[in-house]
C-alpha positions as CSV (number, residue, x, y, z in Angstrom):
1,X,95.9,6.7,-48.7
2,X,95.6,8.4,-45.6
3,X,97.4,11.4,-46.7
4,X,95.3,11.9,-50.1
5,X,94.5,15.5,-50.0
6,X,90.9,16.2,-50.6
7,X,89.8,20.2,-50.5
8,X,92.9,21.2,-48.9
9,X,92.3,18.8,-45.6
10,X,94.1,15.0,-46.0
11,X,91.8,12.4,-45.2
12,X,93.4,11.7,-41.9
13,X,92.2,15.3,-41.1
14,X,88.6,14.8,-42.6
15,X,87.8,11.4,-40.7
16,X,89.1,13.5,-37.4
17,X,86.5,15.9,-38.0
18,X,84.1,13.8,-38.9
19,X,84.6,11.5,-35.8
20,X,84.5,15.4,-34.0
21,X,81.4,15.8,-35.3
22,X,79.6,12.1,-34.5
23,X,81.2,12.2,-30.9
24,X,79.6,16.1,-29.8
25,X,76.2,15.1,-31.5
26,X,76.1,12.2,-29.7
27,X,77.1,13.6,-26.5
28,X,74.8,16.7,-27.0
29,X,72.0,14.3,-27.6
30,X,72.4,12.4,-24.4
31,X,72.8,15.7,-22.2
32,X,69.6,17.1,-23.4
33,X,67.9,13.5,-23.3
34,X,69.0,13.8,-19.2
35,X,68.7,17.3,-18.4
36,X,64.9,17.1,-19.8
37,X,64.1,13.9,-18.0
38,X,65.8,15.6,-14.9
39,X,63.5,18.9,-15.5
40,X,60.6,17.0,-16.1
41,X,60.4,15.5,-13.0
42,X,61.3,18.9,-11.4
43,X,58.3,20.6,-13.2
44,X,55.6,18.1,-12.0
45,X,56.6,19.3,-8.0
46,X,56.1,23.2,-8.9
47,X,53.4,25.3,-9.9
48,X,55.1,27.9,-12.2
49,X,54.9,27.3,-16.0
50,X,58.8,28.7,-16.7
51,X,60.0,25.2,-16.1
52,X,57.3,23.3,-18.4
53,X,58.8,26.3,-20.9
54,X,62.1,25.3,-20.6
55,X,61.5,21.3,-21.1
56,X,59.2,22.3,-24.0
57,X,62.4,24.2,-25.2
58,X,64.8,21.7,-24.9
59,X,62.4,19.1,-26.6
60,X,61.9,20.8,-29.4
61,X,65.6,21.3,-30.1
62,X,66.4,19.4,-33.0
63,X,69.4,17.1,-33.5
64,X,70.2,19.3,-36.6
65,X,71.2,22.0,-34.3
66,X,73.2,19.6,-32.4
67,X,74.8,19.0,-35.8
68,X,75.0,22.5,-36.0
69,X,77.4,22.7,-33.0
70,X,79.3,19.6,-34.0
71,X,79.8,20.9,-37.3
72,X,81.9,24.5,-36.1
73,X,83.8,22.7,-33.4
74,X,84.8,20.2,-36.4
75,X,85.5,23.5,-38.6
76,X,88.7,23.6,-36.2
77,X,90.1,20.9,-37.0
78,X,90.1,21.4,-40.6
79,X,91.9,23.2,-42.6
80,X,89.3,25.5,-44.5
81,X,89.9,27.0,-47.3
82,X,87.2,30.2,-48.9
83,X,85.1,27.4,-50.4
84,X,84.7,25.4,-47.4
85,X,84.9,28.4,-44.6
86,X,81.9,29.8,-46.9
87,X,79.6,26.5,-47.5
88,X,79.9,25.6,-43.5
89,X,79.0,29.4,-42.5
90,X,75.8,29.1,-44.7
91,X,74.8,25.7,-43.7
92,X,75.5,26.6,-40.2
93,X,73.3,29.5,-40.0
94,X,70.7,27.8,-41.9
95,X,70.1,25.1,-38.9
96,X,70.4,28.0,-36.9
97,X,67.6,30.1,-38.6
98,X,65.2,26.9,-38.6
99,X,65.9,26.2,-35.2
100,X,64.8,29.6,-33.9
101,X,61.7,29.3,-35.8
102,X,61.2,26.2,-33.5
103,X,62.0,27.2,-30.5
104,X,59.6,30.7,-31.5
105,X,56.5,28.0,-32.2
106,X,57.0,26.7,-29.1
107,X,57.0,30.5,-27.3
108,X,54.1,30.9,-29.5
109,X,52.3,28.1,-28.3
110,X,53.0,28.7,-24.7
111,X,51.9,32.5,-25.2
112,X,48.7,31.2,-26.5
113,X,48.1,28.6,-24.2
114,X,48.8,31.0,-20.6
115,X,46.0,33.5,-22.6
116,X,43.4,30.8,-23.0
117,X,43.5,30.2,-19.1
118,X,41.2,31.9,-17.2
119,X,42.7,34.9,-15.1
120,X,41.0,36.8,-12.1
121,X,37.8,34.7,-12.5
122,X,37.2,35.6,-16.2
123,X,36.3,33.3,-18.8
124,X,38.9,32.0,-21.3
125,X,39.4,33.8,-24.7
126,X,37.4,32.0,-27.5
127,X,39.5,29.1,-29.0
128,X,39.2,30.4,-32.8
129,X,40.3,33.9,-32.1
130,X,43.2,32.5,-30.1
131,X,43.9,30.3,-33.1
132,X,43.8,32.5,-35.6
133,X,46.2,35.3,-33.8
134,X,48.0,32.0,-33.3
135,X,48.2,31.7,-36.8
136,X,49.4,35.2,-37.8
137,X,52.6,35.0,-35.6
138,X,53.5,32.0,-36.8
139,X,53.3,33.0,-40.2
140,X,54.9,36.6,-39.4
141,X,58.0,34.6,-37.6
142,X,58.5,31.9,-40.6
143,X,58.5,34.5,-43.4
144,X,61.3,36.2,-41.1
145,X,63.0,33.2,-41.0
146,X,62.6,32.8,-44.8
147,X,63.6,35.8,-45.7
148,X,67.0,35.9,-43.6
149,X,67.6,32.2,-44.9
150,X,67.4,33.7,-49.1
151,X,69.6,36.5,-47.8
152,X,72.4,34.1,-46.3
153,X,72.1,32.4,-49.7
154,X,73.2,35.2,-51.4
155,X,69.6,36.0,-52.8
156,X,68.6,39.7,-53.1
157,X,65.4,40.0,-51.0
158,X,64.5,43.6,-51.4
159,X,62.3,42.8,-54.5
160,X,60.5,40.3,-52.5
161,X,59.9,42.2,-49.8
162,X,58.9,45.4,-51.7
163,X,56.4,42.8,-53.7
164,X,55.1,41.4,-50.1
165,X,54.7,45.1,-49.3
166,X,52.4,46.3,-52.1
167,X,50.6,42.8,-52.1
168,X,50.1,43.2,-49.0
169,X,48.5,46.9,-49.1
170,X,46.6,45.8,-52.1
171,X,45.4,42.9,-50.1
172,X,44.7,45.0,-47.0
173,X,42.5,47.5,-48.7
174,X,40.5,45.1,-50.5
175,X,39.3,43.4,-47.4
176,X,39.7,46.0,-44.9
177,X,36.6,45.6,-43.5
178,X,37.0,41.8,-42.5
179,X,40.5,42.9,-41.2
180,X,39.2,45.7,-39.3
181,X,36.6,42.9,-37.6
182,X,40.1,40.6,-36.6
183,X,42.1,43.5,-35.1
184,X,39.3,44.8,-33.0
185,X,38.9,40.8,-31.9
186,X,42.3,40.6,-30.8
187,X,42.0,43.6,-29.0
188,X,39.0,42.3,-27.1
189,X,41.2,39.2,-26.3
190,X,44.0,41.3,-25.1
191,X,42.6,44.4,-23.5
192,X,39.5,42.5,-22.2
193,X,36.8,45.2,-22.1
194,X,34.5,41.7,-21.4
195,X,34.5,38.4,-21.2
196,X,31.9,36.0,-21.9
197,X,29.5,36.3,-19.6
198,X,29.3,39.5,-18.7
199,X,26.4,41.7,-18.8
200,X,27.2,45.1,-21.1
201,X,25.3,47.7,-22.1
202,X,26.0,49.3,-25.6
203,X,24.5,52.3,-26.5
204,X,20.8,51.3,-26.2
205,X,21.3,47.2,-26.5
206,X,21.8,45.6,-23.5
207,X,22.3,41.7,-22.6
208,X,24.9,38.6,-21.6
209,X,28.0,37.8,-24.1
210,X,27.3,34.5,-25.6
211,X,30.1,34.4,-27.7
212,X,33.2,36.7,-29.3
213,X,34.1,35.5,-32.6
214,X,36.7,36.9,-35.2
215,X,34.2,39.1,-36.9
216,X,31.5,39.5,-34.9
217,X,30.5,39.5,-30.7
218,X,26.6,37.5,-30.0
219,X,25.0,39.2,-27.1
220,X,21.8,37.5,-25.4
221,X,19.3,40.4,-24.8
222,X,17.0,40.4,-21.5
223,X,13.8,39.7,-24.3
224,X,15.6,36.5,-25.7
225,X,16.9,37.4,-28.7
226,X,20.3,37.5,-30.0
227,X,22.1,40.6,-30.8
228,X,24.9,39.8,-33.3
229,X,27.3,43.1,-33.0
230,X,30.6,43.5,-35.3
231,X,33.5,43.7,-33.4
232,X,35.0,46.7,-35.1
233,X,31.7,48.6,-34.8
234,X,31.6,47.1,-31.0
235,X,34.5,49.0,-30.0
236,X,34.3,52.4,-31.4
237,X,30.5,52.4,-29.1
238,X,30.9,53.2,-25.2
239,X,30.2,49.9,-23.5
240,X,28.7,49.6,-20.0
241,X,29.7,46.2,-18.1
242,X,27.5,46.4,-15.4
243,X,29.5,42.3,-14.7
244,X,32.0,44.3,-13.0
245,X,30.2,46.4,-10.7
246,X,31.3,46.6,-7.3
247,X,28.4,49.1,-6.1
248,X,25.5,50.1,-7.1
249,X,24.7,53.6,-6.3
250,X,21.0,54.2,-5.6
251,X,19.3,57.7,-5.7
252,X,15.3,57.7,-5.2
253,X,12.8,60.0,-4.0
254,X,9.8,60.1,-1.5
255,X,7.1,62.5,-1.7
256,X,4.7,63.9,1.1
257,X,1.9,66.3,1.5
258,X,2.1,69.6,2.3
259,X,0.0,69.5,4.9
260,X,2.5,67.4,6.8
261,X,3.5,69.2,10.0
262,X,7.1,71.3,10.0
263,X,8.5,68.8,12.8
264,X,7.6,65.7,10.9
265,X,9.3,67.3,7.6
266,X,12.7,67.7,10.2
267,X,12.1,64.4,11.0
268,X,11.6,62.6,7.8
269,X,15.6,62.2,7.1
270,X,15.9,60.7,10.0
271,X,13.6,57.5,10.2
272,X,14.9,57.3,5.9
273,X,18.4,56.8,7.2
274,X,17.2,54.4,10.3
275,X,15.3,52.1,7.8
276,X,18.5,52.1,5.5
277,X,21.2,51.0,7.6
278,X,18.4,48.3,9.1
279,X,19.4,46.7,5.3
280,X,22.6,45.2,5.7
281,X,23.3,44.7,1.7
282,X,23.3,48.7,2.4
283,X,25.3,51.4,2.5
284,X,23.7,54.7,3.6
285,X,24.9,58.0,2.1
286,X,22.7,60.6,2.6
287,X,19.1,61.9,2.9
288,X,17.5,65.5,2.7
289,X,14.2,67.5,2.1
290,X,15.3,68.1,-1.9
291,X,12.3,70.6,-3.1
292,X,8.8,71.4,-3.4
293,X,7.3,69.9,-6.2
294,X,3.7,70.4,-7.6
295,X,1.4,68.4,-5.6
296,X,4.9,66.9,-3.2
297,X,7.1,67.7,-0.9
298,X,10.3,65.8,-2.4
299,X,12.6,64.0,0.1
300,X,15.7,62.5,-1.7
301,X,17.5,59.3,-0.4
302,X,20.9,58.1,-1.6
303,X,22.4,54.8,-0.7
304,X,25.3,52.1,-2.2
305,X,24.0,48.7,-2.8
306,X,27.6,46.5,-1.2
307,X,25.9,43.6,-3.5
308,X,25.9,44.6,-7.5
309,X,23.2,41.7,-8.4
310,X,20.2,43.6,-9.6
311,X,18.0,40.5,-8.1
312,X,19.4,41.3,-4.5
313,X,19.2,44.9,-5.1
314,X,15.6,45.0,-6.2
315,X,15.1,43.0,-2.8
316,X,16.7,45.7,-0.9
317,X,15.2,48.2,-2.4
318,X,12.1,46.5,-2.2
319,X,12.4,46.5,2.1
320,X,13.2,49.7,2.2
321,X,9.9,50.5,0.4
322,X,7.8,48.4,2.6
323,X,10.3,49.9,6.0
324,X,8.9,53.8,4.2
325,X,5.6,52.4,4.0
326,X,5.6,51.3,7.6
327,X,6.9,54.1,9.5
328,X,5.2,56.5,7.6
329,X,1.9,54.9,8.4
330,X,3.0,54.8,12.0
331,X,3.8,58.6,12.0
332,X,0.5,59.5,10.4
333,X,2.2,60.7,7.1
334,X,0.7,60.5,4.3
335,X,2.5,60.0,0.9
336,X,1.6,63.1,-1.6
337,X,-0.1,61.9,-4.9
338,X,-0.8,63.7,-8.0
339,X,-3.3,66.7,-7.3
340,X,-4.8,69.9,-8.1
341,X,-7.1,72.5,-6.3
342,X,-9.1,75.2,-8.5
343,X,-10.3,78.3,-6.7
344,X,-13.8,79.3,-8.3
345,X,-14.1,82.8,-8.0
346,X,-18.1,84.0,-8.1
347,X,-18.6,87.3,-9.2
């Protein structure tokens, strides 16, 4: 009974393999079950995320690519003829295919999740956009996976694809628009122009990001109202994020009469320079007599506010006014206001 031959292979042979095949599963079963239990307890003790990618990994390999393994080192044993070299190739590969789309969910999911931490103290990327970019990998990687699976079947897949091509231009141009919206939203997540929270400028809108959705980014305005912005359109504006300000460069201008005495003109820039770098959220650049204006002489101060918060510039700028106000009034300068004199000529 033993030597019955069954597919060229006796069944001696046949319960070899199939013992072959029961023994490496198992074993391959209980490595994995030790080696993740092992990195587990590894990945808790270190900070980097590789490891926790690794044990996700190795968790998500399935016991049919274990089967996978068992099945071409039980291949050996046997004695395979065209039929059964061909039906273990294609079975083979097909664990293999579905078990890389596995294992490229999980990379997915890892990508997605090291994106929606915050990095250099900016705010996370919003939940649906990362879900829905989410969403298009996934479904890129399992038509992949489909479409090499109907090849290895022996299916011609040129068709199909030329069919997912045109449906998929006919598709794209019908709602171009809306897919414009999503690109520009993943570029917003990737490049990260902003982040929520900042403070932009666009054209002549202004405000705080509330909110960056797949189609559309909500801006707060400084009046209360809510400026609702599509992304597309969003990006092709020049945008201002005043969030990320390091400086704030400060140019303003004093005038004086011109009755004010040549030696107090040469030492105006002076006592402006002395009342700046009293300010110590200042950084002093430079100050000069600029030009003669119609009723002024013009002095021009320039000066770096170190702090970008328009609050605690406004202050500064605000002491530096009184500081003017003080010394000038000490000097016995007076400030220049709008004025004209008319010479009436009496015949």
């Amino acid at each position: 009974m033993l030597e019955d031959v069954y597919l060229g292979n006796t069944l001696r042979t046949w319960i070899i393999a199939l013992a072959v095949v029961v023994v490496v599963t198992f074993l391959l079963v209980l490595i994995r079950r030790l080696v993740v239990r092992r990195l587990t307890v590894l990945a808790q003790r270190t900070t980097t995320d590789v490891d926790d990618l690794i044990v996700e990994l190795l968790g998500r390999t399935r016991v049919t690519f274990f089967l996978a393994v068992s099945l071409y080192a039980a291949s050996h044993v046997l004695h395979r003829t065209p039929e059964v070299q061909d039906t273990l190739r294609i079975l083979i590969i097909l664990i293999l295919l579905f078990q890389a789309g596995v294992w490229g969910n999980a990379l997915v999911g890892y990508g997605l999740k090291r994106a929606m931490k915050s990095r250099d103290g900016g705010e996370a990327p919003n939940p649906s956009t990362m879900s829905a970019l989410g969403f298009v990998i996934k479904l890129l990687l399992w038509t992949i996976v489909m479409l090499l699976a109907l090849d290895n079947l022996g299916i011609d897949v040129t068709a199909l694809v030329a069919g997912l091509g045109v449906g998929g231009i006919a598709v794209a141009l019908a709602v171009q628009n809306i897919l414009g919206d999503l690109f520009a939203s993943l570029s917003i997540v990737m490049d990260k122009p902003f982040v929520i929270g900042d403070f932009v400028v666009v054209d002549t809108l202004s405000g705080t990001v509330e909110h960056v959705g797949l189609k559309t980014t909500r801006i707060r305005s400084l009046s209360g109202e809510q400026i609702i912005i599509s992304n597309a359109d969003l990006l092709k504006s020049r945008i201002r994020n005043y969030k990320r300000m390091q400086e704030r460069r400060v140019v303003f201008s004093v005038g004086v009469e011109y009755q004010t005495p040549v030696a107090k003109l040469e030492q105006i820039p002076g006592w402006l320079r002395d009342i700046v770098l009293m300010q110590p959220q200042a950084r002093f650049d430079r100050a000069h007599l600029q030009s003669f204006g119609e009723s002024a002489i013009l002095f021009e101060i320039v000066y770096y506010a170190t702090n970008p918060d328009y609050t605690q510039y406004m202050n500064t700028q605000q002491e530096i006014n009184l500081g003017i106000v003080r010394r000038f009034e000490t000097e016995g300068v007076r400030f220049a206001y709008p004025s004209r004199t008319v010479y009436v000529r009496q015949e």
